[in-house]
VEXDREN-2710 file (C-alpha; in Angstrom, 1 decimal):
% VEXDREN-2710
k/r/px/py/pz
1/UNK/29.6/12.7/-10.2
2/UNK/28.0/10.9/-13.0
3/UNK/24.1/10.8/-13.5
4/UNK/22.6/7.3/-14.4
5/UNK/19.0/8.1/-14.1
6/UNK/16.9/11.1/-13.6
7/UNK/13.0/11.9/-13.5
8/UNK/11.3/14.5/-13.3
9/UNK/8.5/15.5/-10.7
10/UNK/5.7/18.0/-11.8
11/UNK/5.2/19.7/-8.5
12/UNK/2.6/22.9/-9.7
13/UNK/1.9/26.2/-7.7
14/UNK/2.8/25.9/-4.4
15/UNK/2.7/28.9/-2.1
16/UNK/6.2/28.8/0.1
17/UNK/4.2/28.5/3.2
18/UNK/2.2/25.6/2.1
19/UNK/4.9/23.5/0.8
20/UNK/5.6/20.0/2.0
21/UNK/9.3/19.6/-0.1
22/UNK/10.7/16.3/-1.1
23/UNK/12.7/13.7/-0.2
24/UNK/14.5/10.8/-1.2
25/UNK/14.1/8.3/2.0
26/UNK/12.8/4.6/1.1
27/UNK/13.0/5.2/-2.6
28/UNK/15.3/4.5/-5.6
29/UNK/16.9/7.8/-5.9
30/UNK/20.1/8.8/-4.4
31/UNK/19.3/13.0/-4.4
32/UNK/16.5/15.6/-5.5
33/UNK/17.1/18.9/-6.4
34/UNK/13.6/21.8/-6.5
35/UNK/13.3/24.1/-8.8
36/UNK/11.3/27.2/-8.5
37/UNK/10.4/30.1/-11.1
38/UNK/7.3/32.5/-12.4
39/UNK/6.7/29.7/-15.1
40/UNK/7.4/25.8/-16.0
41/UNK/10.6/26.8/-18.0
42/UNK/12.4/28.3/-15.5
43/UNK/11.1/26.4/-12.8
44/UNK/12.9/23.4/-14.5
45/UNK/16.0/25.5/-15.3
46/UNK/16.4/26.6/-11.9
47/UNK/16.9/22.4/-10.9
48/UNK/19.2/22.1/-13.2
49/UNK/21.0/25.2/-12.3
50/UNK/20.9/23.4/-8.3
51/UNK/22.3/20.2/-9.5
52/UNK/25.5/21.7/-12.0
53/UNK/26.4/23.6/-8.9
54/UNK/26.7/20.3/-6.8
55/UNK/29.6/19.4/-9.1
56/UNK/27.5/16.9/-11.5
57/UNK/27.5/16.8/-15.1
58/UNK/23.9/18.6/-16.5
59/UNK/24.5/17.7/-20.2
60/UNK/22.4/14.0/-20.2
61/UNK/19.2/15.8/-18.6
62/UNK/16.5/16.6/-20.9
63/UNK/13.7/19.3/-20.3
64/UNK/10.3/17.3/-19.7
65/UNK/7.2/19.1/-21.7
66/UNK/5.2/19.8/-19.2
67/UNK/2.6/22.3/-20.2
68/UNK/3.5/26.2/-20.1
69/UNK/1.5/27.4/-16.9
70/UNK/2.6/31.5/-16.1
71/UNK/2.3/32.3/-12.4
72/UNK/2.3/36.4/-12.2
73/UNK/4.5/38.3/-10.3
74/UNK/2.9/39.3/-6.9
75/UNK/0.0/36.7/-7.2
76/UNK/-0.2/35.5/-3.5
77/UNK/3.6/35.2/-3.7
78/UNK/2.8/31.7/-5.1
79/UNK/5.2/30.1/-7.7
80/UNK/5.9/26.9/-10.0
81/UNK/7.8/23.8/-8.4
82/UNK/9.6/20.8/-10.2
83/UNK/11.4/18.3/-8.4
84/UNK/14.5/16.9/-10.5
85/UNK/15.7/13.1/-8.8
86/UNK/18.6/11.5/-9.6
87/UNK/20.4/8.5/-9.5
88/UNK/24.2/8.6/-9.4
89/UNK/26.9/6.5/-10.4
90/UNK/28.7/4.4/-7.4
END
């Protein structure tokens, strides 16, 4: 599958049980992938990880610059969400 369009989605901290997820019902976007991490970085590489392993091709995304906020390990079990949506060629 072909990506025509992609945004990203600046999410935060989140704690797992507080979490609301996304969707893509009612809007432009044909899928959205989360990624979580301890930090923005690998929050954002862990969406793109999701969406090469659904078979589409990664290369035309870019990383966003969203600023570096570092969530310690064992802080309330909280962590750093993106949301990655994408359009798809028909």
């Amino acid at each position: 599958m072909k990506i025509t369009e992609y945004e990203w989605e600046d999410i935060g901290i989140v704690h797992p049980d507080y979490f609301q997820g996304r969707g893509v019902s009612c809007t432009e976007w044909d899928k959205v992938y989360l990624g979580i991490g301890y930090d923005t970085r690998s929050a954002l590489r862990d969406a793109i990880e999701n969406v090469a392993t659904s078979g589409c091709n990664v290369k035309i995304i870019k990383l966003p610059r969203f600023k570096n906020i570092i969530v310690r390990k064992g802080q309330d079990g909280c962590y750093y969400h993106v949301a990655l949506y994408i359009k798809e060629e028909e």
